[in-house]
C-alpha positions as CSV (number, residue, x, y, z in Angstrom):
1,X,-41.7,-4.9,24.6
2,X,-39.5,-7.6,22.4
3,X,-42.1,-6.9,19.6
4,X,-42.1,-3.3,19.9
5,X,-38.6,-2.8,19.4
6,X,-38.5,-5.5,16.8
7,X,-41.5,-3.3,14.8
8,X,-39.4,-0.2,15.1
9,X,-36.0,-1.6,14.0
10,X,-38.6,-3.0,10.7
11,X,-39.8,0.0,10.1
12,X,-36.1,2.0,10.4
13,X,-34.2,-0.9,8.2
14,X,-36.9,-0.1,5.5
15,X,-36.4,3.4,5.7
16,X,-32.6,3.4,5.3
17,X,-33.3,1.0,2.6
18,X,-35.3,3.2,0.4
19,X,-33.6,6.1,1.3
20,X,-30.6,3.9,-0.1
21,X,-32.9,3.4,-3.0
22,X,-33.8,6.9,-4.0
23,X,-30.0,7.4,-3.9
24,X,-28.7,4.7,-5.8
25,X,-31.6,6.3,-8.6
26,X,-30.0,9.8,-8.2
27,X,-26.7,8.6,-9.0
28,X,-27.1,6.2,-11.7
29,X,-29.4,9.3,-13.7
30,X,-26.5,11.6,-12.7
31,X,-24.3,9.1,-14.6
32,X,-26.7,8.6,-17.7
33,X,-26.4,12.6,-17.9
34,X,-23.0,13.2,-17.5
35,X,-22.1,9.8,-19.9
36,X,-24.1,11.9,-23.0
37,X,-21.4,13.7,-24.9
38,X,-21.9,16.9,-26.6
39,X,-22.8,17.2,-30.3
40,X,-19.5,18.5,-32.8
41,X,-20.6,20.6,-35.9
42,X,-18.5,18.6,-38.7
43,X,-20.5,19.9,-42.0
44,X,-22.0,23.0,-42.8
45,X,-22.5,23.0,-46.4
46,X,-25.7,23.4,-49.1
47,X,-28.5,23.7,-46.2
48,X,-27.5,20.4,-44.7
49,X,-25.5,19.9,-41.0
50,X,-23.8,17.0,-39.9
51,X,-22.9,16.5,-36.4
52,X,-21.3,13.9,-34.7
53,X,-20.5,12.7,-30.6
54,X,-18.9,10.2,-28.9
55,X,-20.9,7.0,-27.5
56,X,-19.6,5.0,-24.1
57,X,-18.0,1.6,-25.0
58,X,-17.9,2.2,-28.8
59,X,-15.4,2.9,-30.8
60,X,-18.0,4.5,-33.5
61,X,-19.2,8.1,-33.4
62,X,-23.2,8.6,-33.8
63,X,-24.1,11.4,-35.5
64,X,-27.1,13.7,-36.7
65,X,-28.1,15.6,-39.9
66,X,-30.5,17.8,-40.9
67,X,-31.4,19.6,-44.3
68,X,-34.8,21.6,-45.2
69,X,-36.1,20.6,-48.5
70,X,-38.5,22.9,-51.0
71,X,-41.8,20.5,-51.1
72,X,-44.4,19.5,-48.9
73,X,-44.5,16.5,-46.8
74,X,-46.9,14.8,-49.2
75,X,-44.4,14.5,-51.7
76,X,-41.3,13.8,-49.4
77,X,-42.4,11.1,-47.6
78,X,-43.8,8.6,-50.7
79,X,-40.1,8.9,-52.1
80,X,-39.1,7.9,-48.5
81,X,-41.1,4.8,-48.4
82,X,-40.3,3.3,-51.6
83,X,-37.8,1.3,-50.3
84,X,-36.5,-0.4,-53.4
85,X,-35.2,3.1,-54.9
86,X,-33.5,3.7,-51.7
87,X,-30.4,2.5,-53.7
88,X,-30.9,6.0,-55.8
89,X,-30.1,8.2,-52.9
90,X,-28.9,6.1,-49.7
91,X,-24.8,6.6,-49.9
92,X,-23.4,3.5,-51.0
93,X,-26.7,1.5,-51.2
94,X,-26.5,-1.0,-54.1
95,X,-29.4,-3.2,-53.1
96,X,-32.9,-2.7,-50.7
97,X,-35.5,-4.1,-50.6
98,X,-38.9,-5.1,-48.4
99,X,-38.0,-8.8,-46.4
100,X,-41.5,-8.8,-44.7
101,X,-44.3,-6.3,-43.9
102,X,-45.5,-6.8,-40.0
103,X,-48.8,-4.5,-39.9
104,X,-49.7,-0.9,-41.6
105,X,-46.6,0.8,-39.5
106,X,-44.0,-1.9,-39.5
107,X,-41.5,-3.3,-42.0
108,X,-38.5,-5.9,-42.2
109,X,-35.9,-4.1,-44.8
110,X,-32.9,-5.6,-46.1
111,X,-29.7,-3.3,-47.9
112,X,-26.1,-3.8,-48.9
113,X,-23.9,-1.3,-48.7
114,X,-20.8,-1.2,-50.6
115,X,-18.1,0.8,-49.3
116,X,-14.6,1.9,-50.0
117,X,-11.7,-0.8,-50.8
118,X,-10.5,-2.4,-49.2
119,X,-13.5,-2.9,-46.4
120,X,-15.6,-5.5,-47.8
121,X,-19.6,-4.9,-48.0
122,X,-21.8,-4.4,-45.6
123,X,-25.6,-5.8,-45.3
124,X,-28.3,-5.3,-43.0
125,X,-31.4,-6.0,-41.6
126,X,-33.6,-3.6,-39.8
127,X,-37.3,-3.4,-38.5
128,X,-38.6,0.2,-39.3
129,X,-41.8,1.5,-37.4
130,X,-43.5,4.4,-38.3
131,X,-45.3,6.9,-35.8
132,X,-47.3,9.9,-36.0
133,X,-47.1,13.2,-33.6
134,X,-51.1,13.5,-33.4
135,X,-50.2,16.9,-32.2
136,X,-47.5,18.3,-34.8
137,X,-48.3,15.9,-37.6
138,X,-44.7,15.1,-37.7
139,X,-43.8,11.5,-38.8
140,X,-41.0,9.3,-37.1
141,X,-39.8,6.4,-38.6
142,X,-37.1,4.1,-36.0
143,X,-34.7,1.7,-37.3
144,X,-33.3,-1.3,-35.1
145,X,-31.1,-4.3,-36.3
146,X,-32.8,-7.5,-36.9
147,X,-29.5,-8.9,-37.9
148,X,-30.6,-12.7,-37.9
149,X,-33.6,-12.4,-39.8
150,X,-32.1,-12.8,-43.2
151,X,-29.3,-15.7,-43.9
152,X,-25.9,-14.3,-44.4
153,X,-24.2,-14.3,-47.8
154,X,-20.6,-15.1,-48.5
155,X,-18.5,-12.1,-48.7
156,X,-20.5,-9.4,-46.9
157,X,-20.2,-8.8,-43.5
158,X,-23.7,-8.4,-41.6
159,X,-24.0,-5.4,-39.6
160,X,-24.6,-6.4,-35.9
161,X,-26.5,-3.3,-34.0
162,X,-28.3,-0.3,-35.8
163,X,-30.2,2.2,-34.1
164,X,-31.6,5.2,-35.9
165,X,-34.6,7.3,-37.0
166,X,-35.7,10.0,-39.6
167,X,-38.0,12.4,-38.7
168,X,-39.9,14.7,-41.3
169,X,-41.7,17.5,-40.0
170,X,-43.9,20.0,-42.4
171,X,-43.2,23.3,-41.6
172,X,-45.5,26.5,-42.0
173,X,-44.1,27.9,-45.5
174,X,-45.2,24.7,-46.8
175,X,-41.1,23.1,-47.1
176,X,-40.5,20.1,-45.0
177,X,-37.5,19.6,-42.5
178,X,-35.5,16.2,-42.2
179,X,-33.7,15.3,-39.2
180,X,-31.7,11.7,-39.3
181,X,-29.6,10.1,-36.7
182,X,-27.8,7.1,-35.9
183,X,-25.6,4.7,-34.1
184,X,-24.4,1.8,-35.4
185,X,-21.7,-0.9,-35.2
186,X,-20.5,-2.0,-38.9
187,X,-19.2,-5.2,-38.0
188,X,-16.4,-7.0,-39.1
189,X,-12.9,-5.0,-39.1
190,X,-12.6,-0.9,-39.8
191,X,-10.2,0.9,-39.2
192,X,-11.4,4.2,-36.9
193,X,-10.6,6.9,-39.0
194,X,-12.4,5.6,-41.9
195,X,-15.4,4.6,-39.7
196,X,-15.7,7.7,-38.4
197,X,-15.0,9.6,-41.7
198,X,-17.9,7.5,-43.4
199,X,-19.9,8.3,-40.0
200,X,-20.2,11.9,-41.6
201,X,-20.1,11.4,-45.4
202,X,-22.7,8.9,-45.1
203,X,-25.7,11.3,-44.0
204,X,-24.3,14.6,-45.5
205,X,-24.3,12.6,-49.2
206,X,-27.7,10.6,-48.0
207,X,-29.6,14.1,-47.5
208,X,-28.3,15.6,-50.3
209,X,-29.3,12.7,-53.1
210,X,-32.4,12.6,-51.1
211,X,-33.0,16.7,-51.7
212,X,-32.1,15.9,-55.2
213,X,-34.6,13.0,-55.8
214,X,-37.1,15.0,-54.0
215,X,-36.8,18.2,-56.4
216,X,-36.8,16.3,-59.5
217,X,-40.2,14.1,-58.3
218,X,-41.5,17.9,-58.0
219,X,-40.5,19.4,-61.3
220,X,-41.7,16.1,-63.2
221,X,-45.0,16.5,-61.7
């Protein structure tokens, strides 16, 4: 009888526990949802959008942009890759270049940024992998901070956490659409506003250099 009554209370404790379980999972997803702000329309201007949203625990807006450009994929997404003339069209960029290559899909980059006095220049490191949409074509390409795998140089201030991705997809008329977000932390000291003012400057002016870059690769060729 003892060990009938102790196999029942096992198998009740058990259930209360992953009744507890399935629960505790509800509520912590309920909290992910509701913590995910709500995208703000900040630009609206020459084709390309900028929004921004708050993030939990930072200071620092994230934001997304998106601009459709006149030429195929095929000609978009070489530009993209040349990392060394990302200084032509990145905003602020003054420097990038290729640290290591880790495989056909993978890449250590390295950039300085220089932004407006008096915030001293930023640098950072970032591992970008590449992905195909076997169904759509569409190509992915996911930044995240490496920020130790370069030495740090006097003067600049390394930029701690990155996460961020551009997305081309080719669309039926034969144009291509861009879609770039991010989150980062700049490091160092900024003061709000101007964080969250170059938080939208930043990919409006990045999109449009890129559209212009892209537009004269296609009337040279």
């Amino acid at each position: 009888m003892k060990n009938v009554i102790q196999y029942k209370f096992f198998h009740i404790r058990t259930a209360m526990f992953l009744i507890a379980a399935v629960i505790g999972v509800c509520f912590y997803a309920s909290t992910l949802q509701a913590a995910e702000y709500p995208w703000q329309l900040r630009v609206d201007k020459q084709g390309i959008k900028v929004y921004t949203r708050k993030v939990d625990a930072s200071p620092i807006l994230e934001f997304k942009a998106d601009v459709v450009v006149d030429a195929p994929i095929s000609k978009v997404i070489p530009l993209f890759e040349d990392v060394e003339t990302a200084r032509l069209w990145f905003y602020q960029c003054t420097q990038s270049n290729v640290v290591a290559r880790e495989g056909s899909q993978q890449k250590a980059v390295y950039i300085i940024l220089r932004l407006p006095w008096p915030v001293s220049a930023r640098d950072c490191v970032f591992r970008m992998s590449k992905s195909v949409d076997t169904v759509t074509g569409a190509l992915t390409y996911a930044l995240v901070a490496i920020p130790d795998r370069v030495s740090r140089k006097p003067g600049i201030v390394r930029v701690p956490y990155l996460r961020a991705f551009w997305h081309f997809l080719s669309l039926p008329d034969g144009r291509t659409k861009i879609d770039f977000q991010q989150h980062s932390d700049p490091g160092g000291f900024i003061p709000a506003f101007l964080s969250n003012t170059i938080v939208v400057d930043m990919p409006y002016n990045s999109l449009k250099n890129l559209r212009a870059l892209i537009m004269a690769s296609k009337t040279r060729k």
